[in-house]
Short mmCIF file of the C-alpha atoms (twelve columns), coordinates in Angstrom:
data_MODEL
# 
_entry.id   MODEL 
# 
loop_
_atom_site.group_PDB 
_atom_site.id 
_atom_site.type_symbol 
_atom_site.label_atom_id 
_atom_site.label_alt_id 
_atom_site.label_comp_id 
_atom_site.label_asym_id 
_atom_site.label_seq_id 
_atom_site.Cartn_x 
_atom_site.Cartn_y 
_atom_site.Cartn_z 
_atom_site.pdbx_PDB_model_num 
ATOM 1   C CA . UNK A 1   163.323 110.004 51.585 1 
ATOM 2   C CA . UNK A 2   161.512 110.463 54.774 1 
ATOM 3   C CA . UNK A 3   161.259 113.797 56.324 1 
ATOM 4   C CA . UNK A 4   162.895 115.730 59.171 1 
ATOM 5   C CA . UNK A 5   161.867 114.854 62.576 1 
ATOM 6   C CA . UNK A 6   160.320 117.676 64.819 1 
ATOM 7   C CA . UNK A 7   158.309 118.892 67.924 1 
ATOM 8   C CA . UNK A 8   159.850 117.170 71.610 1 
ATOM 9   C CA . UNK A 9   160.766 114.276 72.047 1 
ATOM 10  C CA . UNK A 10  159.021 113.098 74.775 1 
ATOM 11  C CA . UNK A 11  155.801 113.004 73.535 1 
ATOM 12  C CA . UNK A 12  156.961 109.920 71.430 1 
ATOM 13  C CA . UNK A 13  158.207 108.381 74.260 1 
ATOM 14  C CA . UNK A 14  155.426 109.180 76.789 1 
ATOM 15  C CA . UNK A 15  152.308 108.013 75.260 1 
ATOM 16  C CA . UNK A 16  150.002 106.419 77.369 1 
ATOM 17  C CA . UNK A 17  149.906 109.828 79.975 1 
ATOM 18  C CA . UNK A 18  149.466 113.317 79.757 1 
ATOM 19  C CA . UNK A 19  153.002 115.076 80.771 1 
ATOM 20  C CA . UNK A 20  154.161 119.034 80.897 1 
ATOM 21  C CA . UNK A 21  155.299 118.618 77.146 1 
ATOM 22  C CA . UNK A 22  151.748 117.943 76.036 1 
ATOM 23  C CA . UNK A 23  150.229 121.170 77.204 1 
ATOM 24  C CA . UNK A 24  150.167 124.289 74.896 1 
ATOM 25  C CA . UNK A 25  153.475 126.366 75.662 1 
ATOM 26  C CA . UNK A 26  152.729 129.298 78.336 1 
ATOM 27  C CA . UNK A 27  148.695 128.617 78.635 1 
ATOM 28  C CA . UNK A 28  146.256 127.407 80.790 1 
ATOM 29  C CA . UNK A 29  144.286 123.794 79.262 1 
ATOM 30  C CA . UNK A 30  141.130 124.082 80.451 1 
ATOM 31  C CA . UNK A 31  139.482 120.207 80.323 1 
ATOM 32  C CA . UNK A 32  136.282 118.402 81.878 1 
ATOM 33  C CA . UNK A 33  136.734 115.835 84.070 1 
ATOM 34  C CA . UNK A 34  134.920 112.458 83.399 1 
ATOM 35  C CA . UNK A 35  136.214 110.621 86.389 1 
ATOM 36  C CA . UNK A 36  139.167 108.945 88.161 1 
ATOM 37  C CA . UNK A 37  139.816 105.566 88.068 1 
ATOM 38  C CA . UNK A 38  142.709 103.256 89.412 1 
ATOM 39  C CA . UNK A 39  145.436 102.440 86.764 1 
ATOM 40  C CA . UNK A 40  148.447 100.134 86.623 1 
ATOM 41  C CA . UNK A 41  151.251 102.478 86.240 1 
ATOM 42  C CA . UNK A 42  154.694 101.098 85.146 1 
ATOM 43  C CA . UNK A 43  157.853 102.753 86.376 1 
ATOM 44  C CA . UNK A 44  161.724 101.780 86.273 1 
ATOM 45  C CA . UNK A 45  160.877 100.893 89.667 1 
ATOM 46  C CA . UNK A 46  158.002 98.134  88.409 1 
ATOM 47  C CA . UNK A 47  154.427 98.800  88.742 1 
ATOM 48  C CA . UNK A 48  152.029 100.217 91.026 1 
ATOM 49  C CA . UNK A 49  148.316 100.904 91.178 1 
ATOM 50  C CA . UNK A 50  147.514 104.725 91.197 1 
ATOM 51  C CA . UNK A 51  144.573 107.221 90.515 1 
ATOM 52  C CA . UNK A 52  144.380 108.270 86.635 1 
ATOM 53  C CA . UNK A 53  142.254 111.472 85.823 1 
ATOM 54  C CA . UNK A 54  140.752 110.962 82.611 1 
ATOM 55  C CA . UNK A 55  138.830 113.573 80.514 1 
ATOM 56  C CA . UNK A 56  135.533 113.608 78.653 1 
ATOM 57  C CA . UNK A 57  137.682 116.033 75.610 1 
ATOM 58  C CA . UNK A 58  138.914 113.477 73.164 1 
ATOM 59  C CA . UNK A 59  142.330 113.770 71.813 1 
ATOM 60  C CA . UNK A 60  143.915 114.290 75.733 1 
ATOM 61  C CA . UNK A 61  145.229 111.376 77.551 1 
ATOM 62  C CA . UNK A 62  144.822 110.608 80.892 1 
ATOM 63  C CA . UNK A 63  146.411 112.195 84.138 1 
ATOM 64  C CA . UNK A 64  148.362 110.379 86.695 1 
ATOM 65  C CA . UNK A 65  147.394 112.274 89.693 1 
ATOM 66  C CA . UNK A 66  149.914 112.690 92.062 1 
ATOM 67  C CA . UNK A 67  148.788 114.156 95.799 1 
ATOM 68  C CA . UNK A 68  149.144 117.733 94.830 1 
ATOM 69  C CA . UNK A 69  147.304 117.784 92.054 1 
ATOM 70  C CA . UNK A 70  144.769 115.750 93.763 1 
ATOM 71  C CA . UNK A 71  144.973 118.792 96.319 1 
ATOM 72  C CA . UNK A 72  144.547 121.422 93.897 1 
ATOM 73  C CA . UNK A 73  141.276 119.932 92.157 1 
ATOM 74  C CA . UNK A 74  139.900 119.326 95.663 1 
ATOM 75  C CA . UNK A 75  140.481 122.834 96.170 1 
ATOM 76  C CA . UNK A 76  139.582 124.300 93.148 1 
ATOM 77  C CA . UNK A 77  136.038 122.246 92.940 1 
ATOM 78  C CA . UNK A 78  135.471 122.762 96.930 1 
ATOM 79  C CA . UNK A 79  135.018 118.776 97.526 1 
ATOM 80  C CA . UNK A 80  137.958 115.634 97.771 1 
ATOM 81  C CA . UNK A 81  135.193 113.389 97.049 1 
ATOM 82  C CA . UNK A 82  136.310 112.151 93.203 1 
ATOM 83  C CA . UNK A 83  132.785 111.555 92.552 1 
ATOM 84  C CA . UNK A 84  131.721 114.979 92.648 1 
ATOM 85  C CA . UNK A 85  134.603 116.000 90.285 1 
ATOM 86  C CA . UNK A 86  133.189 114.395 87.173 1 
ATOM 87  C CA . UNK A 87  131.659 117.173 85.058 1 
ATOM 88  C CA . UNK A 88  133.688 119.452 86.031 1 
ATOM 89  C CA . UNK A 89  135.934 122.057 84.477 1 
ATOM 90  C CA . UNK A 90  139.946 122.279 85.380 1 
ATOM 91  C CA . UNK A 91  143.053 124.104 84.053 1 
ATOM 92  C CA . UNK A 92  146.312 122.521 83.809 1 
ATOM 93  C CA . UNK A 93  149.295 124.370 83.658 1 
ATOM 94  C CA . UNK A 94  153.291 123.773 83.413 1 
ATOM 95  C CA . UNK A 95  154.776 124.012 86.680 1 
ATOM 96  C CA . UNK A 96  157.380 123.326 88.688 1 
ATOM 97  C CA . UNK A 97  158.434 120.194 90.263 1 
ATOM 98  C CA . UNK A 98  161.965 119.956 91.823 1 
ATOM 99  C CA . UNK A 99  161.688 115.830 91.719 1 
ATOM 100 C CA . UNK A 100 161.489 115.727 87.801 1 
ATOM 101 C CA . UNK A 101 164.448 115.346 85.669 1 
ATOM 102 C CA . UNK A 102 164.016 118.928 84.060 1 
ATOM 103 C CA . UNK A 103 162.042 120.187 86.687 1 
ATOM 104 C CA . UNK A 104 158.320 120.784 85.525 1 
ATOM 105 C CA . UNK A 105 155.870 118.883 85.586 1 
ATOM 106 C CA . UNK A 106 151.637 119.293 85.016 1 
ATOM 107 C CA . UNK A 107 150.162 121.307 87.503 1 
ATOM 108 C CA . UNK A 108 146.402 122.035 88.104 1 
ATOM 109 C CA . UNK A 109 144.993 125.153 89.581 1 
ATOM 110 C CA . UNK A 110 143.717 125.617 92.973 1 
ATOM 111 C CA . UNK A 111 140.663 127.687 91.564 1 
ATOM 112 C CA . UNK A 112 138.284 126.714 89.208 1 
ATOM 113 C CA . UNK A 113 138.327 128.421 85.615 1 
ATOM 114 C CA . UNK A 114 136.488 130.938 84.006 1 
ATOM 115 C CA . UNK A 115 133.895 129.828 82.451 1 
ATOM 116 C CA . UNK A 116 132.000 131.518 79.377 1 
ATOM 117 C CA . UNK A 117 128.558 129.422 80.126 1 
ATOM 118 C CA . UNK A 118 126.905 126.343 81.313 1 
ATOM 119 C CA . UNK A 119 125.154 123.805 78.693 1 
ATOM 120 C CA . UNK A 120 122.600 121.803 80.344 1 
ATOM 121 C CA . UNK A 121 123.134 117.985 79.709 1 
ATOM 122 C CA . UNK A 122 119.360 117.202 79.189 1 
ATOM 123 C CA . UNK A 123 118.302 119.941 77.133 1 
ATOM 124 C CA . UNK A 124 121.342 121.133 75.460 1 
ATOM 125 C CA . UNK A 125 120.357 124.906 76.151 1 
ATOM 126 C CA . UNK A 126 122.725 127.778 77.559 1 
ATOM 127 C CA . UNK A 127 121.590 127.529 80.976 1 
ATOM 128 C CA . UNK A 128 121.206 131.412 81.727 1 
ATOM 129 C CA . UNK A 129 120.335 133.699 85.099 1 
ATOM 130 C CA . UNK A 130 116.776 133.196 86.206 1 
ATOM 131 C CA . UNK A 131 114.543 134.022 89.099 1 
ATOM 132 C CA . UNK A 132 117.385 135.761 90.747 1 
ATOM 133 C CA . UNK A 133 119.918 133.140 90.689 1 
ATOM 134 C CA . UNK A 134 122.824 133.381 89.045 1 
ATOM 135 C CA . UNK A 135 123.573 131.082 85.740 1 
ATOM 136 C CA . UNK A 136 126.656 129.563 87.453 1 
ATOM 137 C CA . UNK A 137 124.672 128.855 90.858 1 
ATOM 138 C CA . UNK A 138 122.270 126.772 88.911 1 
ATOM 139 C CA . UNK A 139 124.493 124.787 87.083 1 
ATOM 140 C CA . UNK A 140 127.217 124.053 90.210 1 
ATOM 141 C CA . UNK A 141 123.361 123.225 92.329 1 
ATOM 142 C CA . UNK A 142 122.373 120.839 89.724 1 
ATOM 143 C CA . UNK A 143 126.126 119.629 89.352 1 
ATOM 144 C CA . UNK A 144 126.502 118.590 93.314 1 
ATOM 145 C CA . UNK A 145 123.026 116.882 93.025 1 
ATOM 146 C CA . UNK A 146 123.286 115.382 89.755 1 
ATOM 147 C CA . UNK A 147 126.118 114.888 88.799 1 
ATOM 148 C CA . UNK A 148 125.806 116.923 85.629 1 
ATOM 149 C CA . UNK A 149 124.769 120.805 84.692 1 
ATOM 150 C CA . UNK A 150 120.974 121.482 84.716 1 
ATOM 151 C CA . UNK A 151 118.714 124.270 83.326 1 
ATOM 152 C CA . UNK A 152 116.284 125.269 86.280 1 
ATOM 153 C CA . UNK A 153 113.468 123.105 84.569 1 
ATOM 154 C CA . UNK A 154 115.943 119.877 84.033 1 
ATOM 155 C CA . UNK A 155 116.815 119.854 87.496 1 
ATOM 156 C CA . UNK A 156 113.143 120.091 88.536 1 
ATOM 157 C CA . UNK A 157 112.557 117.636 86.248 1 
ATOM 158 C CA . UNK A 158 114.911 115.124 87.152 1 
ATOM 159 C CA . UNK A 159 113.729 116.005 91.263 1 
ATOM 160 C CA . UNK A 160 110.335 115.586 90.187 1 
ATOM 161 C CA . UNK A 161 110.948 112.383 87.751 1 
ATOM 162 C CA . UNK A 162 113.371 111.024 91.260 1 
ATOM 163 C CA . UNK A 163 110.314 112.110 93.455 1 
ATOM 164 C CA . UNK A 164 107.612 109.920 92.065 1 
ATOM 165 C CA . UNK A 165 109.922 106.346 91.684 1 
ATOM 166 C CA . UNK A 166 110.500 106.783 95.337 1 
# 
C-alpha cells in the first residue's frame, strides 16, 4: 500500500524553477549566485526567452528573474551589470506579489546579507582583516576585479601573474 501524500503541492508541479513554496517557511535563503543566463520559459501563454538566475548551491533550482528582482540584486550588490553578480551572496524571501494566484511570490532583498566570512577561491583560507582593511573590503575588491573572493596575497598574485602576460 503506498503511503500518504504530504508537503505542497506545487512543488510537484513546478519543477524546473524555484517558486515561494520552495523556500524555508518565514526565513531568509541566503544562496551564491553563479550567473544568469537566457532560458526558454513555457507559459499557458506559449514560450518566451527570459533571464534565469542560477546558483552555484546544489539542490536549488534556478530563478526566473522578473524586473524587480532583477532590481533588488542590482541594488543589493551595487552594480546591474549580471557579470559582476556571479560570486555573490543573496537572500530570497516570500513576498508579496498582487499578480500571482495566491499572492506571493520569491522576493530578493535590496541589501546584501550578512555574512559570517569570506573563503578565498585560490587558497581556500578565511580571508581575514589585514593591513588596515577590513576582511569584507578585500574580498568585495578582489570580487569586482576578479570575479571571485581573494586573500590579499591571491589577489596580488593573480595582478602580478595578469601583469607579466601583458
Amino acid at each position: 500500500m503506498s503511503e500518504w501524500l504530504s508537503g505542497d503541492f506545487r512543488k510537484d508541479l513546478n519543477k524546473e524553477y524555484l517558486g515561494h513554496w520552495d523556500l524555508p517557511d518565514g526565513e531568509d535563503l541566503v544562496l551564491t549566485i553563479e550567473g544568469v543566463k537566457m532560458g526558454t520559459i513555457r507559459s499557458q501563454r506559449g514560450t518566451d526567452q527570459k533571464p534565469v538566475l542560477h546558483f552555484k548551491e546544489s539542490g536549488w533550482k534556478p530563478l526566473i528573474l522578473n524586473v524587480t528582482n532583477q532590481k533588488s540584486i542590482s541594488k543589493a550588490l551595487g552594480t546591474p551589470k549580471r557579470e559582476l553578480w556571479r560570486g555573490r551572496k543573496i537572500s530570497l524571501y516570500e513576498g508579496q506579489e498582487p499578480k500571482s494566484d495566491d499572492g506571493l511570490a520569491v522576493r530578493i532583498r535590496d541589501y546584501p546579507p550578512k555574512v559570517e566570512s569570506y573563503i578565498c577561491e585560490d587558497c581556500g583560507q578565511v580571508i581575514t582583516d589585514r593591513d588596515g582593511h577590513r576582511a569584507a573590503a578585500i574580498a568585495n575588491r578582489a570580487l569586482t576585479r576578479f570575479g571571485v573572493y581573494l586573500c590579499m596575497d591571491c589577489a596580488k598574485s593573480r595582478k602580478e601573474a595578469a601583469e607579466s602576460e601583458a
